[in-house]
Biotite code that builds the C-alpha atoms (Angstrom):
import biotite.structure as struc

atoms = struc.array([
    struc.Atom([0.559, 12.973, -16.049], chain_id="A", res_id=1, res_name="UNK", atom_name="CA", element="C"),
    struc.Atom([-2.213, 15.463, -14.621], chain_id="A", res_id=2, res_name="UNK", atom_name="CA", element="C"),
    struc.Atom([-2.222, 19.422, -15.270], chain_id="A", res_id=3, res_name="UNK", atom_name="CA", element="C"),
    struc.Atom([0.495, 19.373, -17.985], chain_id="A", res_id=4, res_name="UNK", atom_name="CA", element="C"),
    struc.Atom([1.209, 22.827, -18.491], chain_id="A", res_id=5, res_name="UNK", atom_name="CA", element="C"),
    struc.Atom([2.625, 23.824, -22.236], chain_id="A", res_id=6, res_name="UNK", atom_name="CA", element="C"),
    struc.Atom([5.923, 24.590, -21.012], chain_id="A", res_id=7, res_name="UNK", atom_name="CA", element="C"),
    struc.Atom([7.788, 25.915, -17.454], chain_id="A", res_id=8, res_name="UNK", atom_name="CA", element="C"),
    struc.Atom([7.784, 28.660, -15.530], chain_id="A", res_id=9, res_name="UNK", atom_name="CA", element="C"),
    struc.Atom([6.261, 32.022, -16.314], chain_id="A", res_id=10, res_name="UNK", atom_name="CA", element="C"),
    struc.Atom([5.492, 31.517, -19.407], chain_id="A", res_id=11, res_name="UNK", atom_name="CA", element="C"),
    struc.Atom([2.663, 28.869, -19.329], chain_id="A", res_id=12, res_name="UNK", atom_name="CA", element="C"),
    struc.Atom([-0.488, 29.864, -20.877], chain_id="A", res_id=13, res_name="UNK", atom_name="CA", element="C"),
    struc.Atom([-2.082, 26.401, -21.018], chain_id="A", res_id=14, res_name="UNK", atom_name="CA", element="C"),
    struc.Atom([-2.589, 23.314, -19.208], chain_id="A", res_id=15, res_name="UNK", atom_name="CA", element="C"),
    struc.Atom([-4.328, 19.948, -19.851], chain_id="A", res_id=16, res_name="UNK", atom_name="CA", element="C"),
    struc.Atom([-5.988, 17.960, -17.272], chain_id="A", res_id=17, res_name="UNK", atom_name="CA", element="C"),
    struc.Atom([-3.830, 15.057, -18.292], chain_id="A", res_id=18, res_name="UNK", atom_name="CA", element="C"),
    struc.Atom([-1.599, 13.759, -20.597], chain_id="A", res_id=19, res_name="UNK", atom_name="CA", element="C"),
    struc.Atom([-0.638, 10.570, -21.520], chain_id="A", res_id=20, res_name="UNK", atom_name="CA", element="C"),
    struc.Atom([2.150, 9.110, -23.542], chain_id="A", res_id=21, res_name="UNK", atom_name="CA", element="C"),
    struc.Atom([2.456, 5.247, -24.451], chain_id="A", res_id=22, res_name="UNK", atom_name="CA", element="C"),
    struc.Atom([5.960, 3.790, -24.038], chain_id="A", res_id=23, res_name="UNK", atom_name="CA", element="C"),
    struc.Atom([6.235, 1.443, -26.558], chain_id="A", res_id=24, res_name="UNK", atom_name="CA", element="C"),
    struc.Atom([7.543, 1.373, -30.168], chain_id="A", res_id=25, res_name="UNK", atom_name="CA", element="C"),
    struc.Atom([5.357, -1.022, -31.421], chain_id="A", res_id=26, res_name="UNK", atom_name="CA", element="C"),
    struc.Atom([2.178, 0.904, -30.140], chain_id="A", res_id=27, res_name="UNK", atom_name="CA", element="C"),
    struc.Atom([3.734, 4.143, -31.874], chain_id="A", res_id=28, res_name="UNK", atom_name="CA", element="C"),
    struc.Atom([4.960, 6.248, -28.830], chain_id="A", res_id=29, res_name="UNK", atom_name="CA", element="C"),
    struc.Atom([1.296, 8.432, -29.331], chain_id="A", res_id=30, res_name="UNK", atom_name="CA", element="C"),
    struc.Atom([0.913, 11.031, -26.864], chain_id="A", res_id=31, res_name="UNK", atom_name="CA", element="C"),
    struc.Atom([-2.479, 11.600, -25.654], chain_id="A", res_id=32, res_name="UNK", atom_name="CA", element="C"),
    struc.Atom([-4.331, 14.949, -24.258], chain_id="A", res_id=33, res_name="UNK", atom_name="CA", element="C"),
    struc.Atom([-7.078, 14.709, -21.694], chain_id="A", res_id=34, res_name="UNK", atom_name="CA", element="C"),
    struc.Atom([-9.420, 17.583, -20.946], chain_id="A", res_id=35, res_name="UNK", atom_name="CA", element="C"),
    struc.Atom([-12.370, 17.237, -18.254], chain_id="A", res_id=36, res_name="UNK", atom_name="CA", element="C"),
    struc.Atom([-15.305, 18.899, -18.575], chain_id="A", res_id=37, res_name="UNK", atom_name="CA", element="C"),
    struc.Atom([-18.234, 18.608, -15.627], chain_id="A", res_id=38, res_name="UNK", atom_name="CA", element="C"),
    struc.Atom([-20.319, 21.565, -17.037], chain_id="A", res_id=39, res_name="UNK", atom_name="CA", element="C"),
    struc.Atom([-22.119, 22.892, -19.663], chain_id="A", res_id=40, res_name="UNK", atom_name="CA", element="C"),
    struc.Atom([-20.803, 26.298, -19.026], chain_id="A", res_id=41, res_name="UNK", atom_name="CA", element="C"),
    struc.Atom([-17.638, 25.055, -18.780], chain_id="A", res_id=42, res_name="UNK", atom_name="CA", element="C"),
    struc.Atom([-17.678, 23.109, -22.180], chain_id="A", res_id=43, res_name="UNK", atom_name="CA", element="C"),
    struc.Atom([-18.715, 26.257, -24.205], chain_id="A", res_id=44, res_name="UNK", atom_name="CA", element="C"),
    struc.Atom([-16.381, 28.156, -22.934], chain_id="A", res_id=45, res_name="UNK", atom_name="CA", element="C"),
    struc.Atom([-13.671, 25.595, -24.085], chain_id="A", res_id=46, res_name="UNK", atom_name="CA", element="C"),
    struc.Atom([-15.671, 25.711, -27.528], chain_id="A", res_id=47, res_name="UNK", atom_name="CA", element="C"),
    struc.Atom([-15.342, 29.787, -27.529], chain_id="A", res_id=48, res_name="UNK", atom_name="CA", element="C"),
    struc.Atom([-11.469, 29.843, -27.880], chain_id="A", res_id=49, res_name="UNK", atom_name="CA", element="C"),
    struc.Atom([-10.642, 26.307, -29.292], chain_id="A", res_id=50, res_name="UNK", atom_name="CA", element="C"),
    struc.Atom([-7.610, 27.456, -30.906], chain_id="A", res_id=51, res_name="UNK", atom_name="CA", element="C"),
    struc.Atom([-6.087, 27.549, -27.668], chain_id="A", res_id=52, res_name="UNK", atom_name="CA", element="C"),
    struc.Atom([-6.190, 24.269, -26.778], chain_id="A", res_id=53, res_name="UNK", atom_name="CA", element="C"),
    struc.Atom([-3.963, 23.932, -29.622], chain_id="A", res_id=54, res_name="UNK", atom_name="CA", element="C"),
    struc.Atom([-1.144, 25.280, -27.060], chain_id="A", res_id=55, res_name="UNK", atom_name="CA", element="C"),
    struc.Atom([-0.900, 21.499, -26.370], chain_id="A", res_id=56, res_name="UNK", atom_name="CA", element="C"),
    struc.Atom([-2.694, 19.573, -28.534], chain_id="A", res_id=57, res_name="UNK", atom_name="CA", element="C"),
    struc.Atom([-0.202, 20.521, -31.394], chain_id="A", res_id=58, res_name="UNK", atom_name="CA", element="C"),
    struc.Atom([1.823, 18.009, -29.770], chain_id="A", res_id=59, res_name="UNK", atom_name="CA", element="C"),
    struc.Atom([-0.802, 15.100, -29.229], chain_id="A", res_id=60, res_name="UNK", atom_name="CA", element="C"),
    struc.Atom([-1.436, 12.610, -31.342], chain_id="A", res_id=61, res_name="UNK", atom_name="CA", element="C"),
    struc.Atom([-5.333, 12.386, -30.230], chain_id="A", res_id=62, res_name="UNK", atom_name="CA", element="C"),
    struc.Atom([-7.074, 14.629, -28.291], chain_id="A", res_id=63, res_name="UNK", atom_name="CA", element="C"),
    struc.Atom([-9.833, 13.677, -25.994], chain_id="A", res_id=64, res_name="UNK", atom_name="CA", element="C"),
    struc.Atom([-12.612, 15.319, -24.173], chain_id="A", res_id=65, res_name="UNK", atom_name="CA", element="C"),
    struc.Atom([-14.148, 13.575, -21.692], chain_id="A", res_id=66, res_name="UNK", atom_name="CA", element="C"),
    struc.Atom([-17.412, 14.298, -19.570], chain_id="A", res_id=67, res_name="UNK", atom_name="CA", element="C"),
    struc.Atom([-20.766, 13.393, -18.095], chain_id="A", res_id=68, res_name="UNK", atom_name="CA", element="C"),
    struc.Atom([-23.518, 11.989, -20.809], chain_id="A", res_id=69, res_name="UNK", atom_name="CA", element="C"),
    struc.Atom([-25.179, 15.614, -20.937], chain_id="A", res_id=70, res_name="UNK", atom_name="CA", element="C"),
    struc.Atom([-22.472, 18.233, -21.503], chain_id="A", res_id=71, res_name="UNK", atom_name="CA", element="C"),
    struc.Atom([-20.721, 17.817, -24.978], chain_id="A", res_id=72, res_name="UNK", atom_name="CA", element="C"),
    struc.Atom([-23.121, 17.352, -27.774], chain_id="A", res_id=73, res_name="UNK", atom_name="CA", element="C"),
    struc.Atom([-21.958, 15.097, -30.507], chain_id="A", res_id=74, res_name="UNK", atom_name="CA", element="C"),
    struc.Atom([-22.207, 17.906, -33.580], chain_id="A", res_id=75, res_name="UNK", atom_name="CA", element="C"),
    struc.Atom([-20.043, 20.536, -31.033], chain_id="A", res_id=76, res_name="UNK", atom_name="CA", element="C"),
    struc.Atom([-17.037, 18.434, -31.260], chain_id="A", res_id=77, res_name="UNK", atom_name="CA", element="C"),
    struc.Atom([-14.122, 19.428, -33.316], chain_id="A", res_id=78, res_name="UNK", atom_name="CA", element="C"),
    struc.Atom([-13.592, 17.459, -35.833], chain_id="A", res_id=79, res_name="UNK", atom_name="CA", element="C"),
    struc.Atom([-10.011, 15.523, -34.449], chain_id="A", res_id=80, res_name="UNK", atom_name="CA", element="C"),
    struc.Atom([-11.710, 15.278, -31.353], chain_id="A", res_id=81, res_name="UNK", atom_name="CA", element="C"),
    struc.Atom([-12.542, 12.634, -29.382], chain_id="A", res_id=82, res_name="UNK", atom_name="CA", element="C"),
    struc.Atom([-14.835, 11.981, -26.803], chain_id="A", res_id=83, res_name="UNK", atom_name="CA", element="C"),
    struc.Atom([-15.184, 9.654, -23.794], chain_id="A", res_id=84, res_name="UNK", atom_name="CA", element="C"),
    struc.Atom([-18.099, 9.557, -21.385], chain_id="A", res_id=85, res_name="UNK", atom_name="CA", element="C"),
    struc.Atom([-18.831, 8.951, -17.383], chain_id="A", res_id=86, res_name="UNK", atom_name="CA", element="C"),
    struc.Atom([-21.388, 7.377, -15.687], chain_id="A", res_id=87, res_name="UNK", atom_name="CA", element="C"),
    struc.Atom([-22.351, 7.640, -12.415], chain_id="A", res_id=88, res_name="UNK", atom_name="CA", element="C"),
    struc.Atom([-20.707, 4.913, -11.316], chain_id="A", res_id=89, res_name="UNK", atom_name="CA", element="C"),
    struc.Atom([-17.291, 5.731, -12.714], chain_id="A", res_id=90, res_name="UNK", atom_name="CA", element="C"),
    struc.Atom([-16.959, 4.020, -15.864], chain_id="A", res_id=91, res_name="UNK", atom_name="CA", element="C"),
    struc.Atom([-15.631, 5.353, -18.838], chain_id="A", res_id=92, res_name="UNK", atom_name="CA", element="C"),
    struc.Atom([-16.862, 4.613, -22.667], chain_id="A", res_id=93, res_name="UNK", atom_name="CA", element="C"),
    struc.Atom([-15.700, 6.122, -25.583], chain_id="A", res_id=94, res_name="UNK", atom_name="CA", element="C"),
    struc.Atom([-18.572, 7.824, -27.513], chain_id="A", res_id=95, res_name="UNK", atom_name="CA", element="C"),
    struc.Atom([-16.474, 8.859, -30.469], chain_id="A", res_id=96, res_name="UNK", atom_name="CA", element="C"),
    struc.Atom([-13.233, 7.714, -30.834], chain_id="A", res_id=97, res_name="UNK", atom_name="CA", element="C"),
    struc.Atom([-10.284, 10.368, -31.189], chain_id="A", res_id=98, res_name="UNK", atom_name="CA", element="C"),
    struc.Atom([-8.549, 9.554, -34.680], chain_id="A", res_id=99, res_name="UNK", atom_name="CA", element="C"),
    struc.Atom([-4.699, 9.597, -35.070], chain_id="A", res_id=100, res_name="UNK", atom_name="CA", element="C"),
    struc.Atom([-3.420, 13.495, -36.090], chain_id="A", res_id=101, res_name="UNK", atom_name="CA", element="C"),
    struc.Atom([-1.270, 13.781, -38.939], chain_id="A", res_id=102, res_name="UNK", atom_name="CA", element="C"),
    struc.Atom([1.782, 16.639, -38.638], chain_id="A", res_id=103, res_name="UNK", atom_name="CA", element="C"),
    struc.Atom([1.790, 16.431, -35.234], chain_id="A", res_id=104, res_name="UNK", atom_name="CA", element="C"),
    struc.Atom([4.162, 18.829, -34.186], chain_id="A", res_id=105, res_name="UNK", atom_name="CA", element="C"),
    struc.Atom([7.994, 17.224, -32.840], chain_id="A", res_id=106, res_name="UNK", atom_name="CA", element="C"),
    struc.Atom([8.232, 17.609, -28.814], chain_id="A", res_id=107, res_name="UNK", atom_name="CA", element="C"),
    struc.Atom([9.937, 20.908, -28.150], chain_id="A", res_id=108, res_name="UNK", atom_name="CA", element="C"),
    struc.Atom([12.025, 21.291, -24.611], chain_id="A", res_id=109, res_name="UNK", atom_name="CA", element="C"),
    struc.Atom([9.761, 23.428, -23.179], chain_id="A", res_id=110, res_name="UNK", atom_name="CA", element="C"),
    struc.Atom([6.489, 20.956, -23.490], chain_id="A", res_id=111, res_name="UNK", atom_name="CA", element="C"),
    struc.Atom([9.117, 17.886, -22.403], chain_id="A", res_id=112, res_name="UNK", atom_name="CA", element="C"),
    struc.Atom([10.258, 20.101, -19.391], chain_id="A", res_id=113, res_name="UNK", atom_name="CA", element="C"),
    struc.Atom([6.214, 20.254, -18.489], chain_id="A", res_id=114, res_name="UNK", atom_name="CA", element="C"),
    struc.Atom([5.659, 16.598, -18.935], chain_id="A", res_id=115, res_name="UNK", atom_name="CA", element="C"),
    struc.Atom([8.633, 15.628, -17.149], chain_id="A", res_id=116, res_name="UNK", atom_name="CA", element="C"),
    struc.Atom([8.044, 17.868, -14.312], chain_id="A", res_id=117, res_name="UNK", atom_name="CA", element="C"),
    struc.Atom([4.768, 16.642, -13.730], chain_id="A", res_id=118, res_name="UNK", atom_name="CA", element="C"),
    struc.Atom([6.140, 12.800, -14.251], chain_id="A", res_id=119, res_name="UNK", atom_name="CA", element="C"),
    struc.Atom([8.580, 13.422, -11.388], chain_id="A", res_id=120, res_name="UNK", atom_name="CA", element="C"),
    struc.Atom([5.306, 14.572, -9.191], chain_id="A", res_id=121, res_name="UNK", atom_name="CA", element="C"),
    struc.Atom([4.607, 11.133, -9.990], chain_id="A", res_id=122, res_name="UNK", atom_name="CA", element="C"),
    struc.Atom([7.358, 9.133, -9.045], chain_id="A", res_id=123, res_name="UNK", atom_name="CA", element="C"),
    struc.Atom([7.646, 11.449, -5.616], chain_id="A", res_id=124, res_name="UNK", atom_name="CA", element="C"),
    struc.Atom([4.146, 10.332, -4.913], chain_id="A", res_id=125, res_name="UNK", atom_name="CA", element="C"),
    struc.Atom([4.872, 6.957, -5.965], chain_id="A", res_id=126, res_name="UNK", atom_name="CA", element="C"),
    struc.Atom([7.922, 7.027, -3.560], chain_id="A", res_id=127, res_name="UNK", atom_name="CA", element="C"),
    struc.Atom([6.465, 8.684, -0.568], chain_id="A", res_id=128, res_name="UNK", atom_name="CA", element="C"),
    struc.Atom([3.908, 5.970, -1.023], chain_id="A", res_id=129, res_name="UNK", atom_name="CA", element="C"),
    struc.Atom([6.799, 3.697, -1.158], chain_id="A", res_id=130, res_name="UNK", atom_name="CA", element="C"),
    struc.Atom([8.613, 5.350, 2.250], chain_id="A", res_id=131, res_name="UNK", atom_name="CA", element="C"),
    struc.Atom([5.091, 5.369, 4.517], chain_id="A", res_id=132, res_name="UNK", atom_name="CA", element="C"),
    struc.Atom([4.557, 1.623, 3.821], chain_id="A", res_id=133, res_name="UNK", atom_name="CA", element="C"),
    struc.Atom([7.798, 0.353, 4.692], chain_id="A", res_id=134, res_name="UNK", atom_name="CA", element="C"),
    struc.Atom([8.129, 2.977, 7.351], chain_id="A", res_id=135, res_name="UNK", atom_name="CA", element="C"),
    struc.Atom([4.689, 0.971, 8.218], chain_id="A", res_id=136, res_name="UNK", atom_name="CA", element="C"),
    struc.Atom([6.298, -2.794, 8.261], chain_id="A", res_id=137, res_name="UNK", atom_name="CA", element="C"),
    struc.Atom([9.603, -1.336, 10.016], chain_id="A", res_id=138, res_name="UNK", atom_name="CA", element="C"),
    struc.Atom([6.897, 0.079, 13.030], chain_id="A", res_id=139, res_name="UNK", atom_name="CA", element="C"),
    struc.Atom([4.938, -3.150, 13.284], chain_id="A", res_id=140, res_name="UNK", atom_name="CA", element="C"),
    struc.Atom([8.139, -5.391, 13.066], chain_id="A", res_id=141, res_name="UNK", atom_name="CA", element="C"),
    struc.Atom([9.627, -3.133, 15.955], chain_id="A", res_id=142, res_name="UNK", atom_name="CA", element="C"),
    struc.Atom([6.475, -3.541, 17.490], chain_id="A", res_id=143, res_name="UNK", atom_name="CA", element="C"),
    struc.Atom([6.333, -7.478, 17.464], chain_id="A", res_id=144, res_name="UNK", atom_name="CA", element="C"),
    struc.Atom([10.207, -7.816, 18.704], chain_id="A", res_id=145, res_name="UNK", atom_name="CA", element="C"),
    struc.Atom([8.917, -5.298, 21.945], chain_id="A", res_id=146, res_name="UNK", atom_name="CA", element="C"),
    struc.Atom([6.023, -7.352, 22.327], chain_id="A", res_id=147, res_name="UNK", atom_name="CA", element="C"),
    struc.Atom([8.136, -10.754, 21.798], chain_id="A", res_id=148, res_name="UNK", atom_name="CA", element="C"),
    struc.Atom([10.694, -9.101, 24.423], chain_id="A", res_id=149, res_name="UNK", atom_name="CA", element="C"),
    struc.Atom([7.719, -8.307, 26.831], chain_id="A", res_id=150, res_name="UNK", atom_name="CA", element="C"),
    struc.Atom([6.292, -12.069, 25.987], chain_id="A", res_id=151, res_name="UNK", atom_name="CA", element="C"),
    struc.Atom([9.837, -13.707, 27.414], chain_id="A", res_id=152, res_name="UNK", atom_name="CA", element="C"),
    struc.Atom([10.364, -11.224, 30.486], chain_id="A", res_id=153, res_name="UNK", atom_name="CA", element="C"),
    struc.Atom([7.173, -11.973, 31.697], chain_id="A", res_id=154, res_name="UNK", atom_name="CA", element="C"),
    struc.Atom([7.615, -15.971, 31.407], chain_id="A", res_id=155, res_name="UNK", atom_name="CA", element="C"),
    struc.Atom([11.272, -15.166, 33.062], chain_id="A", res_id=156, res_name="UNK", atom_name="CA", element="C"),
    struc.Atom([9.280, -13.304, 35.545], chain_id="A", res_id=157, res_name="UNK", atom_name="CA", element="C"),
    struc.Atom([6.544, -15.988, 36.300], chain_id="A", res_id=158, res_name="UNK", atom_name="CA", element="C"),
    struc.Atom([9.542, -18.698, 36.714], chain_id="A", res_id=159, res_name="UNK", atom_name="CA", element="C"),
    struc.Atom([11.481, -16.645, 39.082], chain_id="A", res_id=160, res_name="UNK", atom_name="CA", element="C"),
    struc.Atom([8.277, -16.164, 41.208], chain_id="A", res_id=161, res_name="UNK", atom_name="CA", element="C"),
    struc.Atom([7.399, -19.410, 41.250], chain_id="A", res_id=162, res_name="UNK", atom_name="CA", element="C"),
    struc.Atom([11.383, -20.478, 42.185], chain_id="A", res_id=163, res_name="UNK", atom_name="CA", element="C"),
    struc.Atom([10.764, -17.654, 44.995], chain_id="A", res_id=164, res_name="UNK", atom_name="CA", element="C"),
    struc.Atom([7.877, -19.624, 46.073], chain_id="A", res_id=165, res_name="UNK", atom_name="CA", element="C"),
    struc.Atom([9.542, -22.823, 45.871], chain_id="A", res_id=166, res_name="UNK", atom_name="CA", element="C"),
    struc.Atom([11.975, -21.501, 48.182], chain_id="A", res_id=167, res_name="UNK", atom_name="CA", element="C"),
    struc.Atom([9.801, -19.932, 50.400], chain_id="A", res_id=168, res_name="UNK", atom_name="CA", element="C"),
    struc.Atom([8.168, -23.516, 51.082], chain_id="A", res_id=169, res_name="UNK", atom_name="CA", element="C"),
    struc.Atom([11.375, -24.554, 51.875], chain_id="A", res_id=170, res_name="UNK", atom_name="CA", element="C"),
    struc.Atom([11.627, -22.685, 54.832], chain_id="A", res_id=171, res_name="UNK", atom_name="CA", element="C"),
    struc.Atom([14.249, -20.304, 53.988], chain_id="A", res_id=172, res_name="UNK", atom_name="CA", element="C"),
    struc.Atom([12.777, -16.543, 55.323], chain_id="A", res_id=173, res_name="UNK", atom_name="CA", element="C"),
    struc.Atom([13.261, -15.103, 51.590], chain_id="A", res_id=174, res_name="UNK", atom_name="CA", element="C"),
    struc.Atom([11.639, -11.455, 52.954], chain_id="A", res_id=175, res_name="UNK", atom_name="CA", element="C"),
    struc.Atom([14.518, -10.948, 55.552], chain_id="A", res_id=176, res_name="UNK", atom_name="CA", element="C"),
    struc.Atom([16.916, -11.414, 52.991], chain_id="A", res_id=177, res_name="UNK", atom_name="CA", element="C"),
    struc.Atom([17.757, -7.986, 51.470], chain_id="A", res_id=178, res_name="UNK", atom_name="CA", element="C"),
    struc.Atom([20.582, -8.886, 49.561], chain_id="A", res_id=179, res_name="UNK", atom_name="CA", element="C"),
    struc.Atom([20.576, -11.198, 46.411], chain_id="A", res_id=180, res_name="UNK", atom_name="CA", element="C"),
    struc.Atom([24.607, -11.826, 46.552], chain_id="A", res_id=181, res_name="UNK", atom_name="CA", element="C"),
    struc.Atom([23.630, -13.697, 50.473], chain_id="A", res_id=182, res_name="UNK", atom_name="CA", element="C"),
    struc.Atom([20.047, -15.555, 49.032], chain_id="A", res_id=183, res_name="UNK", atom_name="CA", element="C"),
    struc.Atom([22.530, -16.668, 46.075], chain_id="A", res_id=184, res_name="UNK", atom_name="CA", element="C"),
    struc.Atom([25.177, -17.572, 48.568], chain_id="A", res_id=185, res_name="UNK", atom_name="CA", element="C"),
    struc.Atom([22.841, -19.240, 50.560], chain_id="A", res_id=186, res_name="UNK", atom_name="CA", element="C"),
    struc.Atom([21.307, -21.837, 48.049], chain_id="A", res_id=187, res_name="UNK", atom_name="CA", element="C"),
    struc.Atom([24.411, -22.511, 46.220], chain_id="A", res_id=188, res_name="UNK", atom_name="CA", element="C"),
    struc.Atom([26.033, -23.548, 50.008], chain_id="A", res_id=189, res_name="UNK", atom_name="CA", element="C"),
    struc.Atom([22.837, -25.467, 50.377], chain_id="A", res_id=190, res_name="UNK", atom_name="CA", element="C"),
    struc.Atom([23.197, -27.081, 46.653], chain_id="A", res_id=191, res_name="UNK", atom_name="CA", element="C"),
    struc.Atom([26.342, -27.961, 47.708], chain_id="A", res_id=192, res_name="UNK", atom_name="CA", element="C"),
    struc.Atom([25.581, -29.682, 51.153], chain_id="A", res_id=193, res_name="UNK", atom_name="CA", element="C"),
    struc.Atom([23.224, -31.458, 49.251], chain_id="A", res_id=194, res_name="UNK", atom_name="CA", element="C"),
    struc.Atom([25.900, -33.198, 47.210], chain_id="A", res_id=195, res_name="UNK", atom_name="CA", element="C"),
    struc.Atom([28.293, -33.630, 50.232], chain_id="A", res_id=196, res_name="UNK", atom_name="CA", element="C"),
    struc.Atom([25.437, -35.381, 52.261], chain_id="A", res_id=197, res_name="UNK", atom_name="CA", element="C"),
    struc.Atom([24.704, -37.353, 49.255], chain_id="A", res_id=198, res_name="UNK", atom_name="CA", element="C"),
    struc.Atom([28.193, -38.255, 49.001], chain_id="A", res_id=199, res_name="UNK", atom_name="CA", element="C"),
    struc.Atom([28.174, -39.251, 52.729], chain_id="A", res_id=200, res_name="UNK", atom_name="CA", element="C"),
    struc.Atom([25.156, -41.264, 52.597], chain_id="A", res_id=201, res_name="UNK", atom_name="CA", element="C"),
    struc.Atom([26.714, -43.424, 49.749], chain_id="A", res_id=202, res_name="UNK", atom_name="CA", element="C"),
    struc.Atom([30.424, -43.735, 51.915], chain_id="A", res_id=203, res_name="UNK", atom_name="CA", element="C"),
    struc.Atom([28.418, -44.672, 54.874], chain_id="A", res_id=204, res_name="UNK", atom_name="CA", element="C"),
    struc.Atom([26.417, -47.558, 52.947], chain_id="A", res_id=205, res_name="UNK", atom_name="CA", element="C"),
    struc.Atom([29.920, -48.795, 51.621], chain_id="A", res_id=206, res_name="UNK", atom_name="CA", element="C"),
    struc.Atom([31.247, -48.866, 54.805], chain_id="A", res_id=207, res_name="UNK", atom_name="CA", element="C"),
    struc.Atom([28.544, -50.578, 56.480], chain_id="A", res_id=208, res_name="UNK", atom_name="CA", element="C"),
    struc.Atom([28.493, -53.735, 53.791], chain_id="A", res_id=209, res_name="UNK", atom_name="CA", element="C"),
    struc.Atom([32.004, -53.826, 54.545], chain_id="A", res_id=210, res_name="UNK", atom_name="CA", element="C"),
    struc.Atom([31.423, -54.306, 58.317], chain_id="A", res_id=211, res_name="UNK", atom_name="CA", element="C"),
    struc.Atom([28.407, -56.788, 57.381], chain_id="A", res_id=212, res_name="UNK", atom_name="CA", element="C"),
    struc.Atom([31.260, -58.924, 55.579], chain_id="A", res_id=213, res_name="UNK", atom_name="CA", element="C"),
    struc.Atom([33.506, -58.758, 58.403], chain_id="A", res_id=214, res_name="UNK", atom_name="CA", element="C"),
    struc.Atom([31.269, -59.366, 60.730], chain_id="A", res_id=215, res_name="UNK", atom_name="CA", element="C"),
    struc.Atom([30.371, -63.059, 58.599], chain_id="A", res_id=216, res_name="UNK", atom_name="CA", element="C"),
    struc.Atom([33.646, -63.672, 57.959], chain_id="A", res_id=217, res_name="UNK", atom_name="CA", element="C"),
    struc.Atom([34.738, -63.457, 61.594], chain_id="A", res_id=218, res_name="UNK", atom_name="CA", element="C"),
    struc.Atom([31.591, -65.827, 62.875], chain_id="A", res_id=219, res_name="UNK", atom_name="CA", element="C"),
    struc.Atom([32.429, -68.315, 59.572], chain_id="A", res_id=220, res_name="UNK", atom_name="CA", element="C"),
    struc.Atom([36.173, -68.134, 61.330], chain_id="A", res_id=221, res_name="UNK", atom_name="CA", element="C"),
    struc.Atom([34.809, -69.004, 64.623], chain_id="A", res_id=222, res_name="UNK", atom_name="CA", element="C"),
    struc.Atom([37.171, -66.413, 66.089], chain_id="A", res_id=223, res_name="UNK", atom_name="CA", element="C"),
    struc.Atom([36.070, -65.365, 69.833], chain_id="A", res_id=224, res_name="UNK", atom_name="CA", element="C"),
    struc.Atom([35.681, -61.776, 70.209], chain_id="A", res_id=225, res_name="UNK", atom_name="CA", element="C"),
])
């Protein structure tokens, strides 16, 4: 949790750059301060007042200072302080470690209100994180079913050009045609011509092998026409 004040409200006199508080029993629940220094200036002011620091450390099990190689010199620190170092590259080493406080002082309401408030920053960061990204998928989904949509109308376009064309070569005069009820009237009469002369054609051939066997019949008869 970052910029932990010592309690709420009006009354803060004190913050810490961070705080941090381990979660499990077997590790001891220790609550850890964090205060960054990037100066030299800044670093002796911090070792002008100490005692206030105490605002928040009185609550911390360790308490850690951490800064470039070339601000806190080793004999400056407190004695239950701790200090972790930066390089350039952003890594952190711990120069001298922070040792474990005795008589730490219980949690009051006012320091849990602090932590807690800045622990809900937190978790609305972590949400709103949360919210962009799916609001991120739901866009790009939408996006592929438009561009699947588009995809099919355009192959339902192509085909119904291409049956246009078909029908053009036909003969039919497509461009005269204004209205799509008549065009649609017009090939399904035409589909169904098509099966009535089919139809016709195959009466006609039974009709004619029927004559074919009259006609032997009547010659292996000998009948005179």
């Amino acid at each position: 949790m970052f910029e932990v004040a010592n309690t709420t409200g009006h009354s803060a006199r004190r913050s810490a750059d961070a705080i941090v508080m381990n979660l499990w029993p077997s590790r001891g629940l220790l609550i850890e301060g964090i205060e960054v220094k990037v100066s030299r200036s800044d670093w002796r002011r911090e070792l002008g007042n100490p005692a206030k620091a105490e605002l928040i450390a009185q609550y911390c099990d360790k308490w850690w200072i951490v800064s470039p190689d070339d601000i806190v010199h080793e004999h400056e620190l407190p004695a239950l302080w701790g200090h972790m170092v930066v390089n350039e590259n952003g890594a952190i080493r711990v120069k001298k470690p922070a040792p474990k406080k005795d008589g730490v002082k219980p949690l009051d309401r006012n320091f849990a209100a602090a932590m807690l408030r800045r622990a809900s920053d937190v978790d609305a960061a972590t949400f709103d994180a949360a919210v962009s990204m799916r609001a991120a998928e739901l866009e790009k989904s939408f996006e592929d079913r438009v561009r699947r949509a588009v995809d099919r109308k355009t192959m339902e376009a192509d085909r119904a050009l291409k049956t246009l064309a078909r029908i053009k070569e036909a003969g039919i005069d497509v461009d005269s045609i204004w209205d799509a009820k008549e065009l649609a009237g017009q090939i399904k009469l035409g589909q169904r011509l098509g099966r009535v002369g089919s139809t016709l054609k195959h009466q006609i051939g039974t009709l004619k092998r029927a004559l074919d066997d009259l006609t032997t019949f009547h010659d292996e008869l000998g009948v005179e026409s």
